[in-house]
N, C-alpha and C positions, 0 to 999 in steps of 0.2 A: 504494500500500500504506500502510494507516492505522498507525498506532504500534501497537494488539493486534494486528495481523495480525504489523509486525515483531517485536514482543515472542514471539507462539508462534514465529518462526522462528529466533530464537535458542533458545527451549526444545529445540526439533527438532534443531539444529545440537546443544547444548550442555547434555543434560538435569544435567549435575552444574556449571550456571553459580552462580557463588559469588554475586556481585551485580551488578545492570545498571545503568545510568544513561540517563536520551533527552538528547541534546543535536543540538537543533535537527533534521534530518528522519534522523539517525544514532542508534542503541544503542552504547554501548560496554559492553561488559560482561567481566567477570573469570572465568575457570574456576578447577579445584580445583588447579591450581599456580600461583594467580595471575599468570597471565601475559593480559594484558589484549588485545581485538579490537575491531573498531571493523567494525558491522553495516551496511550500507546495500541501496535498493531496488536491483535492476540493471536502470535503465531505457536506458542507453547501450551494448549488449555491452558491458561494461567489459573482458571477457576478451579480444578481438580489437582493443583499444586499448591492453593492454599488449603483447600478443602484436605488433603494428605498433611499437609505441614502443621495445620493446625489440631488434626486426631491426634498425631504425632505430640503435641505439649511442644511446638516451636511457635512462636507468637511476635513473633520479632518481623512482622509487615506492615507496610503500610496499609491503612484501612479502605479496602477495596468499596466501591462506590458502584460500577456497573460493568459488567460483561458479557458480550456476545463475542461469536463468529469471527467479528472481525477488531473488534480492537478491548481493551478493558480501561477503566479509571478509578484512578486513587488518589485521595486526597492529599495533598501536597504539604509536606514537612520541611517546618525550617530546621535548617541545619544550624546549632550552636559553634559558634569559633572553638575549635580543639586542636593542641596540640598534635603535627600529622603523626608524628613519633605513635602519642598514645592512644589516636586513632587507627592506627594501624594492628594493634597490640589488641584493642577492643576487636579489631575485622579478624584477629585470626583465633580470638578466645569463641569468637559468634561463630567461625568455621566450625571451629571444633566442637561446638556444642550441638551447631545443625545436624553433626555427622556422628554423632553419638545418640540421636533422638532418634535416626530415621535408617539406623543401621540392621543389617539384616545378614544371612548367609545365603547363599546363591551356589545349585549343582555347577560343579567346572566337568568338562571332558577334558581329556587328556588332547584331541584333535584343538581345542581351543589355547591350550599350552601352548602346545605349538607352535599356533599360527603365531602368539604374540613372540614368541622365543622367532621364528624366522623373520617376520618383520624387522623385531628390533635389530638382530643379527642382519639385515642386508643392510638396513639403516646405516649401521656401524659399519660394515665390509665398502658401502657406497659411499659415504662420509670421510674415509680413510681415500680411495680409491682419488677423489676429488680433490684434495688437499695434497695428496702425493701428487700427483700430475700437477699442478702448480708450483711445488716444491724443485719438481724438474723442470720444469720452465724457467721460473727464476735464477733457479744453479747457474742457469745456459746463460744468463745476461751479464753483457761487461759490465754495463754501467743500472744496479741495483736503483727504483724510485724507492723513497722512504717507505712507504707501506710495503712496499717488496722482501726491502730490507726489516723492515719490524716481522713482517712475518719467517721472513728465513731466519732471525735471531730464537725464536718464538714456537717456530714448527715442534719440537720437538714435545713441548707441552700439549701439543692436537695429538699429536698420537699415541704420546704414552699415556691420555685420558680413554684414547679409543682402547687401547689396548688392556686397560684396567675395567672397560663395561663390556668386553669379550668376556674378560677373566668372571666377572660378575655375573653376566646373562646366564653363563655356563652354571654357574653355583646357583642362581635363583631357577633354573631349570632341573636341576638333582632335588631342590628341593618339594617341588611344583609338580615334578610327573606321577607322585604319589598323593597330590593331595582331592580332594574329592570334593570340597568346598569353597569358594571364597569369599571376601566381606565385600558388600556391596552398600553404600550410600547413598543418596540422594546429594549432588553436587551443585553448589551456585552456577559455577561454571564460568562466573562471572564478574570471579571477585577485583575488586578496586576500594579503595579508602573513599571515593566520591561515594560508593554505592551503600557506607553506612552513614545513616544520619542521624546524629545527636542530638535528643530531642530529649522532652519528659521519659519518652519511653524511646527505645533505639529501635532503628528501626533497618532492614537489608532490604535493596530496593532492585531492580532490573532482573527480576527472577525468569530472564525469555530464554535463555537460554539451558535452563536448569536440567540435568537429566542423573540416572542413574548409573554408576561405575564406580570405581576401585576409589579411595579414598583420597591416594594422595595428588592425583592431579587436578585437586583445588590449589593447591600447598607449590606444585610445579607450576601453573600458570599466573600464580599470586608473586612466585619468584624469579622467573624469567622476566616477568613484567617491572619489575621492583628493586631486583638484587643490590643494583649500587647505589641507593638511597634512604635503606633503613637496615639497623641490623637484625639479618635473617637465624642468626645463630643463637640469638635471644627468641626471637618468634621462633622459631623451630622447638627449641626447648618449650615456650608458652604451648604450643601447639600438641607436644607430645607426650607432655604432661596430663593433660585433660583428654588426647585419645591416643591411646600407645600405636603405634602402630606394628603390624608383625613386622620378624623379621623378613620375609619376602616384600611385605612389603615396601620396607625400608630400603631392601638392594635394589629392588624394582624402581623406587624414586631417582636415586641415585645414579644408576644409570641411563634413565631420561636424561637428567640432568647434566651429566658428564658429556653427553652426545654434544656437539658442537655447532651452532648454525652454518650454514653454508653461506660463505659470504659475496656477497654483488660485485665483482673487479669491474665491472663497466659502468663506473661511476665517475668525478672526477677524483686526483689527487687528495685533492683538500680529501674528501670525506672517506674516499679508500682510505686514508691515513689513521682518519678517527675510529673509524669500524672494526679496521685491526686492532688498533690499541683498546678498543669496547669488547673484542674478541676475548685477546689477554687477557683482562679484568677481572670481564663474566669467569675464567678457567680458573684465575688464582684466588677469587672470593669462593667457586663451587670448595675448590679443594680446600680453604681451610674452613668451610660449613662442615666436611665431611671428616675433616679430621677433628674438629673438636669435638664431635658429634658419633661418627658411626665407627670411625676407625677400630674404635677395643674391639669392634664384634667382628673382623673381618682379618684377614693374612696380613694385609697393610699397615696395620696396628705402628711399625716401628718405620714406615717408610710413607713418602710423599705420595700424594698418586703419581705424581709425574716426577723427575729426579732430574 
């Protein structure tokens, strides 16, 4: 649904609407008692996600107003000025609470093992294969451009991360081909510090995305998003405190995590420069998450992941 189509369906909803506003794929708009609502498409049943959420004793939404087919509305919450620090710390206490309410067991085959074990496995084979053909191309050049050279000082941290989520995949698959269950959540999907608002009561807002899966890629998309702007080794610990996670599932995070984005060389200097060096960063923040954090429980315990 394009912004005039939303736009007539607040007319529809609200022919005496005082003034609207688009921010981002949402209307917010004011009626004749100014009392403000916040419009969106409903591409997620959003109704039968609160309706679950709230069986469940999770109650931390905004207070839904109307729903159909195609779009829903909710009353619109001002957001209190908070520390982003300790609003971050509140979004990831509320993860773990969501995913402690709405936790469940789920049959695994061994065919579905697998498939994620060769996935992730060609990820990493493909991921290595791409980085090393660049590595030899660069070798080849007399005259190295700075991000060339940042990456050729550098490479050697890309592959000995790859080469530590082989080592891992393998281990979380000895332990995986005998198990018969897994834990499955209900996931925001969609976490960001914008999306909790502090109010009398708090409140997690943009639930379109929301769906059911393994717990910790709330936690990997909250962190890929985030990493170099709050400390994740504090949230991680707030996080795994209030839901433990297994061990599989811990190495299972971790090697998502370790995997390394593929980077865009057809860009200019200036921002190839910065990417790589954002590269770097993302590797040496992952690894010392992982060493303060998971290393006792693994072979790595007395060594880097990378060296």
């Amino acid at each position: 649904m394009n912004n005039s189509r939303l736009k007539k369906k607040v007319k529809d909803l609200c022919p005496c609407v005082r003034r609207y506003e688009f921010y981002k794929k949402a209307i917010i708009y004011m009626d004749n008692k100014n009392k403000k609502y916040v419009v969106k498409q409903n591409n997620c049943n959003i109704l039968q996600t609160y309706n679950y959420l709230n069986s469940r004793g999770f109650g931390y939404l905004p207070r839904l107003a109307y729903a159909d087919d195609d779009v829903y509305v909710y009353e619109y919450v001002n957001d209190n000025p908070t520390p982003k620090e300790q609003k971050m710390s509140d979004l990831v206490k509320m993860d773990a609470l969501l995913h402690n309410k709405t936790v469940y067991y789920k049959d695994i085959t061994l065919d579905e093992i697998k498939e994620v074990y060769e996935n992730l496995g060609f990820k990493i084979d493909n991921t290595y294969s791409y980085y090393d053909d660049i590595i030899t191309m660069i070798e080849g050049e007399i005259y190295m451009s700075p991000s060339n050279y940042m990456l050729a000082r550098n490479c050697s941290q890309i592959f000995s991360c790859l080469n530590f989520c082989k080592r891992q995949l393998d281990e979380w698959y000895d332990i995986m081909k005998n198990k018969l269950k897994k834990r499955v959540v209900l996931l925001h999907n969609d976490l960001s510090p914008e999306h909790l608002i502090r109010s009398d009561e708090n409140v997690l807002i943009s639930w379109d995305k929301s769906v059911r899966d393994l717990p910790i890629y709330d936690f990997i998309r909250l962190y890929k998003n985030n990493y170099d702007k709050y400390d994740f080794n504090h949230l991680y610990k707030e996080y795994t405190k209030r839901f433990p996670l297994t061990k599989e599932e811990r190495k299972l995070l971790f090697i998502i995590l370790f995997i390394p984005p593929k980077l865009d060389f057809n860009t200019s200097e200036m921002k190839q420069t910065i990417n790589v060096s954002k590269l770097c960063n993302y590797l040496v923040t992952t690894d010392i998450l992982f060493m303060e954090n998971e290393a006792k429980n693994t072979k790595e315990q007395n060594d880097k992941v990378y060296e």
